[in-house]
LUMRO-323316 format. One line per 4 residues: number of its first residue (from 1); for each residue x, y, z of C-alpha. Coordinates in nm, 3 decimals. Example, Ala and Ser with C-alpha at 12.3 -4.5 7.8 and 13.67 -1.06 7.14 Angstrom:
1	1.230 -0.450 0.780  1.367 -0.106 0.714
This chain:
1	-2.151 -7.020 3.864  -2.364 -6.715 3.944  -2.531 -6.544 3.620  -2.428 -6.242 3.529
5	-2.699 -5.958 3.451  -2.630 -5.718 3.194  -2.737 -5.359 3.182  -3.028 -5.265 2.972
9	-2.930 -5.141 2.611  -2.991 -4.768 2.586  -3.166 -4.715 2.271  -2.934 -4.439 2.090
13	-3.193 -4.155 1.976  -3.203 -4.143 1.586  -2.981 -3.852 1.392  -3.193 -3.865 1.063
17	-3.358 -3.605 0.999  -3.650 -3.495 1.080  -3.944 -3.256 1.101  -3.875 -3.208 1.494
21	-3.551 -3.062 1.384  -3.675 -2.803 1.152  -3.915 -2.686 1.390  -3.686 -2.652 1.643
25	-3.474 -2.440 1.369  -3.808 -2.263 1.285  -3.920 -2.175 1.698  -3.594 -2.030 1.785
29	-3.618 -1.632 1.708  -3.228 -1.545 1.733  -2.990 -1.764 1.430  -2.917 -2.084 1.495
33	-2.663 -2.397 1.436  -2.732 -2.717 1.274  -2.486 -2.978 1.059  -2.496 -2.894 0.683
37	-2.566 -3.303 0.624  -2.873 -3.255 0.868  -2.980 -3.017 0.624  -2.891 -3.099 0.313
41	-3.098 -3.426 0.368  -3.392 -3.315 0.501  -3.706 -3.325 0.300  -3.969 -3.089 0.152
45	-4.205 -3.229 0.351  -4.048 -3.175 0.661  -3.977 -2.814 0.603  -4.279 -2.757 0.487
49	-4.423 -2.948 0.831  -4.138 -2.725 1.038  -4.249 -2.388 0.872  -4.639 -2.471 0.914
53	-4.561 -2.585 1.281  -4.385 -2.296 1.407  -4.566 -2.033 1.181  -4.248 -1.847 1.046
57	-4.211 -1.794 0.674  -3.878 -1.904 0.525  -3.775 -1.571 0.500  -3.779 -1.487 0.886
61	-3.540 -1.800 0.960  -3.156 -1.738 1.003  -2.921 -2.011 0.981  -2.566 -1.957 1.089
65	-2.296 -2.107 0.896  -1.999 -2.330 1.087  -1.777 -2.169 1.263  -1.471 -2.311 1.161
69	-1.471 -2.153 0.810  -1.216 -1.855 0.745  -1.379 -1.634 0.412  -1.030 -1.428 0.512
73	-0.742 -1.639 0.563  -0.419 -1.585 0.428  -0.365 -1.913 0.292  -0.494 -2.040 -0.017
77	-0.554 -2.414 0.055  -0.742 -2.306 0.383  -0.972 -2.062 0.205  -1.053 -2.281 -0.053
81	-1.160 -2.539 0.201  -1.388 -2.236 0.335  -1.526 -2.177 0.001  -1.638 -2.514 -0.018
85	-1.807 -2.518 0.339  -2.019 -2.247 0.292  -2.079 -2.330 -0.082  -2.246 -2.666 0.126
89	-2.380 -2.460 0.365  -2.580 -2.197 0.088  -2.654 -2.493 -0.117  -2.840 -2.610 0.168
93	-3.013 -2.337 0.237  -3.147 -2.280 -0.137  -3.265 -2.654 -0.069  -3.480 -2.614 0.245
97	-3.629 -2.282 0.064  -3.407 -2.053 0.317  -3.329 -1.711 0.178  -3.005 -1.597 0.372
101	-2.719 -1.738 0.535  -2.489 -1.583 0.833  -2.159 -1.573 0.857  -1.824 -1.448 1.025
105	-1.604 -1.269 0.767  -1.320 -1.416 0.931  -0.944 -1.379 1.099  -0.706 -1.195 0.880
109	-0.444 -1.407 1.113  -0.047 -1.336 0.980  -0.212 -1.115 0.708  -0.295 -0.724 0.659
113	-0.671 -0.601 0.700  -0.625 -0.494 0.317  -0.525 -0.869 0.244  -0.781 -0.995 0.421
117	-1.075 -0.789 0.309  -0.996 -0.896 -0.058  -0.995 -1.232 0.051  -1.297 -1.243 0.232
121	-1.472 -1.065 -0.026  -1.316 -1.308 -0.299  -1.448 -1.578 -0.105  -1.793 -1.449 -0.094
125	-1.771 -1.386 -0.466  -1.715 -1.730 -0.546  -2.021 -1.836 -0.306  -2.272 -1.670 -0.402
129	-2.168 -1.741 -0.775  -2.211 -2.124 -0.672  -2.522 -2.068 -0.583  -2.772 -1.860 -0.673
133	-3.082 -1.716 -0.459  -2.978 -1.742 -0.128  -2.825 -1.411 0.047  -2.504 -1.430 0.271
137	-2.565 -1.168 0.552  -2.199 -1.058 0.738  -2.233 -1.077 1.100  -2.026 -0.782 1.301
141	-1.773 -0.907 1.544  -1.625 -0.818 1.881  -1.308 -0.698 1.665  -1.024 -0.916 1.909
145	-0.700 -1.017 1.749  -0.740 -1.013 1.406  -1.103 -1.085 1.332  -1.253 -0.890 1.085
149	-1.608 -0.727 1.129  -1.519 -0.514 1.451  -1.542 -0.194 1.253  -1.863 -0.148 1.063
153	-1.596 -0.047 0.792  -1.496 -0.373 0.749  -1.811 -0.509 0.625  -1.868 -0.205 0.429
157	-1.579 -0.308 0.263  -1.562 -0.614 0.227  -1.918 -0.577 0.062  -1.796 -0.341 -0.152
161	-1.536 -0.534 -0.275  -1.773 -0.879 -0.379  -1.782 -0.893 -0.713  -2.154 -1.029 -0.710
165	-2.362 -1.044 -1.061  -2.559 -0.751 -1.099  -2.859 -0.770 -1.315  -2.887 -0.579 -1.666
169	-3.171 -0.505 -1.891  -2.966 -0.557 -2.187  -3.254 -0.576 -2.399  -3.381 -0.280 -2.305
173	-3.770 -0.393 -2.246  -3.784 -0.331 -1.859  -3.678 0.041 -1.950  -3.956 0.006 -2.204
177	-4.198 -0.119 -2.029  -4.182 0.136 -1.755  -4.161 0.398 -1.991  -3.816 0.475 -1.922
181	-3.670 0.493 -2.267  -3.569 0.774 -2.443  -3.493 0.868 -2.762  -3.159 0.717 -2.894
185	-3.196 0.417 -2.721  -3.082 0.554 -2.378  -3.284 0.501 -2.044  -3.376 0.801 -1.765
189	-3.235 0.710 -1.428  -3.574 0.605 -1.189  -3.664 0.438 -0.868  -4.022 0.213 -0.871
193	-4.111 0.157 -0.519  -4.341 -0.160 -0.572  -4.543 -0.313 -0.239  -4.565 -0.680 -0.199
197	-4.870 -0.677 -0.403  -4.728 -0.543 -0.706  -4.891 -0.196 -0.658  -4.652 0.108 -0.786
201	-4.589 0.314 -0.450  -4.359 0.572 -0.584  -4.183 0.679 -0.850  -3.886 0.921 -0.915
205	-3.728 0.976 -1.232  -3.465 1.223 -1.291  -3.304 1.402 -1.590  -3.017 1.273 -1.746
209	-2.751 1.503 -1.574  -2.894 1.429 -1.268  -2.730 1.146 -1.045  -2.985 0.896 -0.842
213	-2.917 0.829 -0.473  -3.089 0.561 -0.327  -3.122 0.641 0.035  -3.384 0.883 0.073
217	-3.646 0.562 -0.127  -3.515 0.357 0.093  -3.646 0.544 0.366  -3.933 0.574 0.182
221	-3.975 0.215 0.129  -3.990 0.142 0.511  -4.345 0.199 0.548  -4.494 -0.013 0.238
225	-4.714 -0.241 0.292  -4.546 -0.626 0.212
């Protein structure tokens, strides 16, 4: 009988993870895609190799989260299995060192935009709750059916609506320190504009009747050195 010849095996490229992968995270300016378990696994070493190799700092690099999560829909089972995505997702960031996450806010789908904001921004609640450090940043969308995020309204809501922890100097010594402390125990409304290098920039601080608006330091704040 004649002899049969097989094909040569194809050797099937690894899908641990690896340095290579990082740094192709780290090269690519605009956000970019990778599985969660890719990420979740890799190793400080590798980031550190990915980071060094492609000469962006952690906090110039953009992951964007899966995009089958919902933050926004209607039903509870669904959103829950949201949460939990992009609970992995952040988790995996605050492993690799990344300092923000992008998302979708979502599809209201059979719901109201009311409905849906408070469930988006319920969602995100719970998130960042999970898991400190990282920031979620809400990517604007082309608006079509019932996605949310094609109004910049929608985002302003929806951010407006997180219920994120705020931080408070309950014991008073930050107001102390900078000299903010009155008499009775109550602290003057200021803004500390404070470069990179821990150099005071600015500093406003107003009298006790007088509101503080934020947007004319911010402006301010554009030109400090980091």
């Amino acid at each position: 009988p004649s002899s049969v010849r097989h094909p040569p095996r194809q050797r099937v490229p690894s899908r641990r993870p690896s340095a290579q992968l990082l740094r192709h995270l780290a090269l690519r300016p605009a956000t970019v895609s990778a599985p969660t378990c890719l990420l979740r696994a890799a190793s400080a070493r590798a980031r550190r190799t990915a980071s060094s190799a492609a000469g962006y700092p952690a906090h110039l690099i953009l992951p964007h989260s899966g995009y089958l999560a919902n933050p926004a829909h209607p039903d509870v089972a669904a959103r829950a299995k949201s949460r939990t995505r992009l609970t992995a997702e952040l988790r995996a960031c605050a492993d690799l060192g990344l300092t923000m996450l992008n998302l979708h806010p979502g599809s209201r789908l059979s719901s109201t935009r009311a409905v849906a904001i408070a469930n988006c921004a319920d969602t995100l609640t719970l998130v960042l709750r999970a898991v400190p450090g990282p920031a979620l940043v809400l990517e604007n969308t082309c608006g079509a059916g019932g996605l949310l995020g094609g109004k910049l309204e929608d985002l302003r809501d929806i951010i407006a609506a997180v219920a994120a922890d705020l931080f408070a100097d309950r014991s008073q010594k930050m107001a102390r320190d900078y000299q903010m402390l009155l008499e009775g125990g109550v602290a003057a409304r200021g803004t500390f504009l404070i470069d990179g290098k821990g150099i005071v920039r600015h500093i406003t601080v107003n009298d006790l009747p007088v509101g503080r608006k934020v947007a004319g330091d911010q402006a301010r704040a554009r030109g400090l050195p980091r």
